[in-house]
Structure formats: structure tokens, C-alpha cells
C-alpha positions in Angstrom: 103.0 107.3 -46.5 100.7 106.2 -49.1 100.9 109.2 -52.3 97.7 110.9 -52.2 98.2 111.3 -48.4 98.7 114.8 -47.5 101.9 115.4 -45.5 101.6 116.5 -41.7 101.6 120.4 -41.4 104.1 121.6 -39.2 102.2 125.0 -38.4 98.5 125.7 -38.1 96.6 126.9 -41.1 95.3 131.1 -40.5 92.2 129.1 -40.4 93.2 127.0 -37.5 94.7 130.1 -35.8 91.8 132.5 -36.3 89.1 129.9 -34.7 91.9 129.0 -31.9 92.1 132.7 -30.6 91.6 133.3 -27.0 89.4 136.9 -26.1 92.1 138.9 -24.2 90.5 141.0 -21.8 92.8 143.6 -21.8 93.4 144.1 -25.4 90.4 143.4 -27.2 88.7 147.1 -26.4 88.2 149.1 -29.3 90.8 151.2 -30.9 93.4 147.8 -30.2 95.4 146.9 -32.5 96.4 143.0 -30.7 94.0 142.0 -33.6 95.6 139.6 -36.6 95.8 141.5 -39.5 94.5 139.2 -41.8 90.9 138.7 -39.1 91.0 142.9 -39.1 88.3 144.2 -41.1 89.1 147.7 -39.5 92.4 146.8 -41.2 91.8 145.8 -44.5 89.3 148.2 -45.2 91.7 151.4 -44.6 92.7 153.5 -47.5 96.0 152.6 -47.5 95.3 148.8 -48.0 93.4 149.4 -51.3 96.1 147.4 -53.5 96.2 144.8 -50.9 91.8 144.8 -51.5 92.7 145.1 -55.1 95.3 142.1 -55.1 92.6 140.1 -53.0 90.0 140.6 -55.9 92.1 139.5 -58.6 93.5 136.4 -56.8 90.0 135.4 -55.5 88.4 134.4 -58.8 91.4 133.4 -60.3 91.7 130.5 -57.6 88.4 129.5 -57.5 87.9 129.1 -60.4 91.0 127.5 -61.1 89.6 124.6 -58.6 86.8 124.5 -60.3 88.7 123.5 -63.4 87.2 126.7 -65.4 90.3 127.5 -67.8 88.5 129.2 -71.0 84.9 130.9 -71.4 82.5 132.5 -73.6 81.8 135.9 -72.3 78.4 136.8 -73.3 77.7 140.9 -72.9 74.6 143.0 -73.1 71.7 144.9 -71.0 70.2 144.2 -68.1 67.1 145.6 -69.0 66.2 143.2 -72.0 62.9 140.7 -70.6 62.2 137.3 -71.2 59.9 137.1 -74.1 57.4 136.1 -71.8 58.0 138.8 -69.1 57.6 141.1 -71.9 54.3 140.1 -73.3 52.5 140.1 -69.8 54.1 144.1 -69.8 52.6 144.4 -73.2 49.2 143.0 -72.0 49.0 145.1 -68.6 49.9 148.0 -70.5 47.1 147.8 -73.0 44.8 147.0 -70.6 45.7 150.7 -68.9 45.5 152.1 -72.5 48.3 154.8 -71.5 50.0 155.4 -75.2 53.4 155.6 -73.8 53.5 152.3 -72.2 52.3 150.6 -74.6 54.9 152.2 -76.9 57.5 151.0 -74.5 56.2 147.9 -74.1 56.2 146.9 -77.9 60.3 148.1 -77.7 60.7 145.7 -75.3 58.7 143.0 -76.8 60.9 143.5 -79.8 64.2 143.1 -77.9 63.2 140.2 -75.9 64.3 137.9 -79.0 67.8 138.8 -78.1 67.1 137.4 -74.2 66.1 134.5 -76.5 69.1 134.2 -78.7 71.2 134.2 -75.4 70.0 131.8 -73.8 69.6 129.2 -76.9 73.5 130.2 -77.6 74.5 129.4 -74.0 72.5 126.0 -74.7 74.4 125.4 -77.6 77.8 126.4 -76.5 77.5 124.4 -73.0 76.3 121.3 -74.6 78.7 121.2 -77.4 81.8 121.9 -75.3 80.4 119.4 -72.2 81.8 116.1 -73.4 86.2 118.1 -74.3 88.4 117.5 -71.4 88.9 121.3 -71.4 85.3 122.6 -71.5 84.2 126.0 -72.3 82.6 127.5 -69.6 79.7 130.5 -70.0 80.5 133.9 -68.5 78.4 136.9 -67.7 78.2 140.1 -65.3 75.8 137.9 -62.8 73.0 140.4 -63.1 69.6 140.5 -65.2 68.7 140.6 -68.6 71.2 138.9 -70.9 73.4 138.0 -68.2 70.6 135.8 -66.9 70.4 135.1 -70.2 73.5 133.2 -70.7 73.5 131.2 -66.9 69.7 130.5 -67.4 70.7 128.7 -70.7 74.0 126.8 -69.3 72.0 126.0 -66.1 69.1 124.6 -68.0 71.1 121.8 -70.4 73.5 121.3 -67.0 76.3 123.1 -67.4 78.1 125.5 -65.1 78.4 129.3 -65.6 80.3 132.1 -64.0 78.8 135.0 -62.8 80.6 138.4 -62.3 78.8 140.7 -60.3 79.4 144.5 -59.2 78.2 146.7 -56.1 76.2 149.2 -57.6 74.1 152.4 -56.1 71.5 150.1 -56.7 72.3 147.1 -55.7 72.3 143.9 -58.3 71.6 140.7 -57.2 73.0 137.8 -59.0 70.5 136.0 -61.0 69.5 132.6 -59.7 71.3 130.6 -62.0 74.9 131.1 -61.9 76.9 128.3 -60.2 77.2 129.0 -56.8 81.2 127.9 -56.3 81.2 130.8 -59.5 79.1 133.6 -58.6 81.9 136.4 -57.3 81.2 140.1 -56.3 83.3 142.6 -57.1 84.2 146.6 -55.8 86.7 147.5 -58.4 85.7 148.0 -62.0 89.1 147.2 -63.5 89.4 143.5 -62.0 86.4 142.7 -63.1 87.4 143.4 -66.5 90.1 141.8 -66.2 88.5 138.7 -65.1 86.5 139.1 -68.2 88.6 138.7 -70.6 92.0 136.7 -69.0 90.3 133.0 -69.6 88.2 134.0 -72.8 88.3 132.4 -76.0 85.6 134.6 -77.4 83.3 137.6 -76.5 79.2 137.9 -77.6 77.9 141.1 -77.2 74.2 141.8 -77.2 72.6 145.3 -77.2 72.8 146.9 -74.3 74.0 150.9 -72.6 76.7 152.3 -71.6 78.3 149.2 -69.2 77.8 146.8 -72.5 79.3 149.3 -74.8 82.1 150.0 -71.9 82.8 146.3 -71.7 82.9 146.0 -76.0 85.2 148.8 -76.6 87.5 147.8 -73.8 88.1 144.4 -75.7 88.0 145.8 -79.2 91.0 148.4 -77.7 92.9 146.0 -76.3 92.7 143.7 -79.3 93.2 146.6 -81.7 96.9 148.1 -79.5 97.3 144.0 -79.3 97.4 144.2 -75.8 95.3 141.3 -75.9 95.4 138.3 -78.3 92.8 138.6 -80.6 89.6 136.8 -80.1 86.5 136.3 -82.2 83.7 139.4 -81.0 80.3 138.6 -82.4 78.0 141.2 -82.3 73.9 140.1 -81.7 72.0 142.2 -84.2 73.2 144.5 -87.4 70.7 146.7 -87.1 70.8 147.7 -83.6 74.8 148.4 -83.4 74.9 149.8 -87.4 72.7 152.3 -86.2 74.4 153.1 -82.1 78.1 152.4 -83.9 79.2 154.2 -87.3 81.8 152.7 -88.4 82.2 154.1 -92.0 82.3 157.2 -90.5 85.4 156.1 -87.9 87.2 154.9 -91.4 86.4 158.1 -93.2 87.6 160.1 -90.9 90.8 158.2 -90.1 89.5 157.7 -86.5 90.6 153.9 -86.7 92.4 151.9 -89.5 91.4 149.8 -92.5 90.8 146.2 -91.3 89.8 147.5 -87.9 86.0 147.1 -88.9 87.3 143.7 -89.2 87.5 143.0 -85.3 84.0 142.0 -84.9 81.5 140.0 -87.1 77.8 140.8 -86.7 75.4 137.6 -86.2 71.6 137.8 -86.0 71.3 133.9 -84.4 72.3 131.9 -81.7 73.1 128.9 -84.6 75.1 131.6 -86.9 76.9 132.5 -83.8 77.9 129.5 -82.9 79.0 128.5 -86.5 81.8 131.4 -86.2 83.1 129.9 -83.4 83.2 126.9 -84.2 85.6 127.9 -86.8 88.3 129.0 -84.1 91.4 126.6 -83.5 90.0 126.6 -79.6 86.5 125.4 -80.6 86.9 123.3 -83.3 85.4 120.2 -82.9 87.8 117.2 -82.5 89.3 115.3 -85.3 87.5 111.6 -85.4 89.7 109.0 -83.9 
């Protein structure tokens, strides 16, 4: 047998088995339980398999992408909501054009925050180029969905890289953004393994304005960093202005509410070239020494 010959199985794959099965007439009513567990949706989906779902959600992404050599990421964090500059000026037009005050107010806001859809994307460009030629590249991750999560795939996609897409079943439903990598683009039920697929492969975390899921995901990493549950990792935040005035963090000092040097957890950046020269500083990005 030649080496990269694969050995004769001596039992069928559960793929093999499942498309092999026979209808039974006399067990295949409903209510039956002749079904294979692992083909059951009725099954799987009862309460009490909810660590079996949960184990199934953790093991999913980690295999995938695993074979599709993804070993360390960028994680890039921040609202949904935030346009593309140019989506943003035709709402800035349209709502001139109606002359209704508030809209136009509105519109301006998000005019403004469009540079950060901007920074983003030119960061993702950056990062994906720079890191395509290493044998180990560095991979762009985001929560799949709008805003600056399209964001970061839109600017991986565009200079040819892959990007990973981490998407949740919301109330109202989000749809992954067009482009993630398909082999990458996973859904998730449960909150807590998506975190957790956040942050086990990354090397550093970029966190753009955003609400409540944004500020969840930053304080999440910042915690586990600070009880050094996690190994620390560089967190750049996009924008002084924005997260001096949402976060004060003289005031958690002051007060004792968190430690000297724990302001020192995060480094605020204001462009996707200043971001990517903190990084580069890190022993995993560092560019390699000249032969």
C-alpha cells in the first residue's frame, strides 16, 4: 500500500449508514423511537441533550476550521449599525431632500461614524495582505453580521484573503454578510460558545464603536485578561473620543473599581495604519527576520 493511501475501513462511516437505511414499515410511525440517534432531530433537540447541542457547537468550528488551516485571527468587534461611507451619504441626501430636521440630524451621526466602517475594512486589507505570504497566516474574524463585521470580511475578501464569520440567531434574524468565506461562515444558538470561539485562536482583539453586544464582547476579553484567565493579548480600541466618553476609566481608578495598570489593557488607535503598527510589535506578528 502506497503511504498516502487511505487504509480499508472495516465499518461503514454514520454517513454510509444513515443513506443505507431501509424505511421500516412498522416502525417508522411517529412517536418511534427505531430512529438512529445521531439522524434524530426529535432527539437532539430535547432539553435534556442541551450539553450534547452545546458540545456539538464547540467542536463544529473548531474542526472546520482546523481543516481549513485557520490557527490564529484578528477579531475585529463593533456595531452593526455603522454604514458604508457611501450608504451613508445617499441617507444624508434622501434625508435632506424630505427636509425632516431629525433625519437629517441622524443622518449626519451616521455620516460621521461611517469612517470607522472605513478604518475596518482598510485594517482587514492590511492585516490579510501582510500576514498572506507566513506559513501560519493570520486570519480575520468577525460576528458575520453587518456593519463592522462586514467591515472586516469585505476588506479580507477584497485583497483575497479568507475571513471567518461568527453568526448568532437573533429575534431578528442576521444574515451573514456576503463576504465571509463560505467553508467559515458558522451559526451559532448559544452565546457562550461563540465567545469562546472568539477569543480561543486570537492573537489580538480590534474593537470599534458599537452597543451593548460590542461592549459585551470587550469587557468579556478585558475580564478574562485582567483574572488572567486568558493570556494577554493586545485590545486596540478604534476612536478616543467615542469610548473616553461611553467608558470612564479615571473614575474606575479613583474609585478603586479596577487596579493601577489595568487602564493599561487596551491602547486607543484612531487608524487602520496606527493599528496595525501596534500589532506589528507583538512577538506573533512581527515580521520575519531577513534570511
Amino acid at each position: 500500500m502506497k503511504p498516502t493511501e487511505a487504509p480499508t475501513r472495516n465499518f461503514p462511516t454514520a454517513k454510509e449508514e444513515t443513506r443505507a437505511l431501509q424505511p421500516h414499515p412498522d416502525y417508522d410511525g411517529p412517536g418511534s423511537a427505531y430512529q438512529l440517534a445521531f439522524n434524530d432531530d426529535q432527539f437532539l433537540l430535547r432539553q435534556d441533550m442541551r450539553a450534547i447541542r452545546m458540545q456539538l457547537e464547540l467542536m463544529k468550528p473548531e474542526l472546520l476550521q482546523n481543516e481549513q488551516g485557520v490557527k490564529s485571527t484578528i477579531v475585529i468587534f463593533g456595531s452593526a449599525r455603522i454604514l458604508p461611507e457611501e450608504s451613508a451619504k445617499a441617507l444624508l441626501a434622501a434625508a435632506e431632500q424630505s427636509g425632516d430636521e431629525a433625519a437629517i440630524r441622524q443622518a449626519r451621526s451616521k455620516l460621521a461614524m461611517s469612517r470607522y466602517y472605513e478604518e475596518a475594512r482598510r485594517f482587514a486589507q492590511i492585516a490579510t495582505t501582510t500576514c498572506a505570504d507566513r506559513a501560519r497566516p493570520v486570519v480575520i474574524a468577525t460576528g458575520g453580521g453587518p456593519g463592522i463585521m462586514e467591515a472586516g470580511n469585505r476588506g479580507a475578501y477584497e485583497v483575497g484573503g479568507k475571513s471567518v464569520g461568527l453568526n448568532i440567531v437573533l429575534p431578528h434574524e442576521q444574515y451573514p454578510n456576503p463576504y465571509i468565506t463560505p467553508e467559515l461562515c458558522f451559526r451559532f444558538h448559544y452565546f457562550g460558545l461563540r465567545k469562546m470561539h472568539f477569543l480561543m485562536r486570537a492573537i489580538a482583539l480590534v474593537c470599534f464603536p458599537g452597543g451593548f453586544g460590542t461592549l459585551d464582547e470587550l469587557f468579556e476579553s478585558l475580564t478574562l485578561i485582567q483574572t488572567k484567565k486568558s493570556r494577554p493579548r493586545p485590545i486596540l480600541l478604534f476612536g478616543r473620543e467615542f469610548w473616553s466618553r461611553l467608558i470612564n476609566i479615571d473614575l474606575l481608578l479613583e474609585t478603586g473599581m479596577i487596579s493601577p495598570g489595568d487602564e493599561k489593557l487596551f491602547h486607543y488607535v484612531e487608524t487602520a495604519e496606527e493599528a496595525w503598527a501596534v500589532l506589528q510589535a507583538q512577538p506573533e506578528l512581527a515580521a520575519p527576520a531577513a534570511a
